[in-house]
N, C-alpha and C positions, 0 to 999 in steps of 0.2 A: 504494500500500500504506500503510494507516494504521497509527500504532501505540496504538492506544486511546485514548478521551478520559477525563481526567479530571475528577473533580468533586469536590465535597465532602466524598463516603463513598469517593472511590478510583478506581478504572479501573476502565472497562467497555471492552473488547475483541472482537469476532468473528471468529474466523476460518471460512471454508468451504474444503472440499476438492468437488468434483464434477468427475467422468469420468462422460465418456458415449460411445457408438460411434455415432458420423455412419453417412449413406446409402451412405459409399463403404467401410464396413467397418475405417475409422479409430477411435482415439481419443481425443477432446480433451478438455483436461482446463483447468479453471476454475479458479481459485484466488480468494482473498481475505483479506488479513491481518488481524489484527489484537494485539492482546497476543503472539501466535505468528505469526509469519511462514510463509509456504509456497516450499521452493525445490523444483523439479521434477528429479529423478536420474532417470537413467539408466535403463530399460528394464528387468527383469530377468526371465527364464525365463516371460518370457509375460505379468509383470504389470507395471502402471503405479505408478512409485514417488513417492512426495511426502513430503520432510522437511518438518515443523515446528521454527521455530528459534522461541525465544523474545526478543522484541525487546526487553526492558527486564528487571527483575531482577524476579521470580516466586518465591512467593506474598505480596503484603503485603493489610495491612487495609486492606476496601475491595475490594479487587479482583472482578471477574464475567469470568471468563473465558468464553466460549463458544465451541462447536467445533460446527459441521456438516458432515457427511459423505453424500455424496451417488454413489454406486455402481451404473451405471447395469445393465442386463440384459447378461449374458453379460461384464462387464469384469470383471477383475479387479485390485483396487487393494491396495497396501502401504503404511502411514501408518509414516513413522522417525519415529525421535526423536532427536535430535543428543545431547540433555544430559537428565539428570533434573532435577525440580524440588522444589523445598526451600520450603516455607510455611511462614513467618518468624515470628518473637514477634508478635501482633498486639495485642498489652497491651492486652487485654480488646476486641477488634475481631473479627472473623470476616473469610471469604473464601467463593468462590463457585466452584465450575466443573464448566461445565455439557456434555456432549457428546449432541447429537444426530445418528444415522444410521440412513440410508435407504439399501436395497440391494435392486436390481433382479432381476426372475427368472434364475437363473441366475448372477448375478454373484458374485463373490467378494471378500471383504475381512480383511486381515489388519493386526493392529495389537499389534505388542510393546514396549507402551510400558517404559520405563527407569525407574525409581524413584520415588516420589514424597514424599518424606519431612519427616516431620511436626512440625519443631521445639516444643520446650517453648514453650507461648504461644501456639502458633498453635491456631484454630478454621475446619476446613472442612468445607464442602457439598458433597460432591462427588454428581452423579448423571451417570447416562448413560442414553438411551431410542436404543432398536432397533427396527426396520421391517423385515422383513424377508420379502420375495416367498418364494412357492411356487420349491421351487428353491433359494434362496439359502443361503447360509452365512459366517458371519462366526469368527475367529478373535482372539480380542483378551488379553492379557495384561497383570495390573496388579500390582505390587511393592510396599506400601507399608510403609514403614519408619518404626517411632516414635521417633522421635527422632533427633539429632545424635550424634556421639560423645560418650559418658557425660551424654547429658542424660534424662527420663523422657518427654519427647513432648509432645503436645501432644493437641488429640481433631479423628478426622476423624469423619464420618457421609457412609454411599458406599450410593449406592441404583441399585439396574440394575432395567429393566422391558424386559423383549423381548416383541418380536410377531412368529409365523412363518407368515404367507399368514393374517392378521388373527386369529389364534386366540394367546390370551398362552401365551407358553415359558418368560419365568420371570418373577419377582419377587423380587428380597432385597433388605435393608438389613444392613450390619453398618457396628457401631461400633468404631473402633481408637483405642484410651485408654488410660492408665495402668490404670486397673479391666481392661481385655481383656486387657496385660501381665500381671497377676497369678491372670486366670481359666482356671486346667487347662484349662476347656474352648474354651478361643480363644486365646490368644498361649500361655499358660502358661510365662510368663516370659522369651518368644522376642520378639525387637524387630521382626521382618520379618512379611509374608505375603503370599506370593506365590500368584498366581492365574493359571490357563489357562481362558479359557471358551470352548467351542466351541457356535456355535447354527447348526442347520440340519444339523449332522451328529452322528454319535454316536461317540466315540473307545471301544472296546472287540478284544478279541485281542491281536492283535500290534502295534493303534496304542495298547494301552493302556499303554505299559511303567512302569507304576508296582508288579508282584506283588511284585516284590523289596525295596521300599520302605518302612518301618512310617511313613515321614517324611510320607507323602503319602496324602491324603483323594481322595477319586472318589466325585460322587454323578452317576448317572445320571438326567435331568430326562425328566418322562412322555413326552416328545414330542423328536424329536429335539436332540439335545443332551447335552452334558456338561461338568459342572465338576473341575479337578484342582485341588486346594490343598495346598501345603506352608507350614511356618513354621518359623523357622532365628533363630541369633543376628546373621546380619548377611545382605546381598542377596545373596551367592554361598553361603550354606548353602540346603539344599533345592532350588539353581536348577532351573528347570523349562523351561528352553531344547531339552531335548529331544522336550520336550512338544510345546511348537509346532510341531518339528518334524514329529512325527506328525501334530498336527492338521491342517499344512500338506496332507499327503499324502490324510488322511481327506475333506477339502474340494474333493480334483481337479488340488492344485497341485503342482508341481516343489520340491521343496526342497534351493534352491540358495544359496551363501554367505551369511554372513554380510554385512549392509547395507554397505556403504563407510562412510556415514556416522554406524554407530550407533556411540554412546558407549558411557562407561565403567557398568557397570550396581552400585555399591557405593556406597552416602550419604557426603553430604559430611559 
């Protein structure tokens, strides 16, 4: 297990996750570290679990994270997260992190990631690209929070591109900055926003339980799929932990405890 090399503009890092189902109806599961570490948990209500720990202090200038996920047909995988992550003053430097997956027909993937918050100073890249079979379904959650306690933030730019049985299911970009803090129409003054995206299914009735809500947005995507967004003054206003849960249940899955190993979900 490496933990990234460095160079002159910072660490570059890869990690992989891949699960696959053997000829005997097993499933083995690959790992490879890098800037994030992979420890393998425990089993749970059917799926296969994989913490990511982070091996060094995350986010400085310089850094390229990368994350591939690989989810084979008919598996179903669970990505923890131990701790959230905090991208640092980068006094006038940038950062990079990149998350590629692939998910097999039928398979399942679930990913509630923990915080990601955005100190005054820092500048990141964040994207994610989706693959995703006839069949499949992905459920992934992302929290980003501007700033440290009483600072203004910093600026991210977060880009998702999915593909569902090779026909695209969505495309956004949004920017989280001091200008998104002060725009009614995206933070409006809230430091957090938090996100449920489900692709391959569609959360509506009784997995949509947000009617009672004004806090929480729902857009339904042409094909299947759906986004829920909330925005609050800190990572536990708007939580949408219930969300997942539905989403869980929408996707085919057992929604069963909380992770062992998830962390604490509120910025440092």
């Amino acid at each position: 297990m490496g933990t990234g090399a460095r160079g002159a503009g910072g660490r570059t890092g890869g990690t992989r996750v891949a699960a696959a189902r053997t000829v005997d109806g097993r499933v083995r599961v690959d790992t490879a570290g890098g800037l994030l570490a992979c420890r393998r948990l425990p089993d749970e209500d059917g799926s296969v679990r994989v913490a990511l720990v982070a091996t060094e202090a995350l986010l400085l200038a310089g850094d390229d994270v990368r994350i591939t996920v690989d989810v084979g047909a008919d598996v179903a995988l669970e990505v923890v997260e131990v701790t959230g992550t905090v991208a640092y003053d980068m006094q006038g430097g940038s950062a990079a992190w990149a998350v590629d997956v692939r998910v097999g027909a039928g398979g399942r993937l679930v990913w509630d990631a923990l915080p990601f918050v955005v100190a005054t100073g820092a500048r990141v890249h964040r994207t994610a690209t989706l693959d995703l079979a006839e069949g499949a379904c992905a459920v992934l959650r992302e929290t980003f929070v501007l700033g440290r306690s009483h600072e203004a933030g910093g600026h991210l730019t977060t880009t998702t591109r999915a593909h569902l049985a090779d026909r695209p299911l969505l495309v956004e970009t949004l920017v989280v900055d001091p200008a998104a803090w002060a725009d009614p129409a995206v933070l409006g003054g809230n430091r957090c926003l938090d996100t449920v995206t489900v692709l391959g299914a569609r959360l509506d009735g009784d997995d949509l339980p947000v009617a009672d809500d004004p806090g929480r947005d729902v857009l339904q995507l042409d094909r299947p799929g759906t986004l829920v967004r909330s925005v609050g003054t800190d990572a536990h206003a708007g939580d949408l932990a219930d969300v997942v849960s539905h989403a869980r249940r929408a996707c085919g899955l057992r929604t069963g405890a909380l992770p062992a190993m998830a962390g604490h979900r509120g910025p440092r």
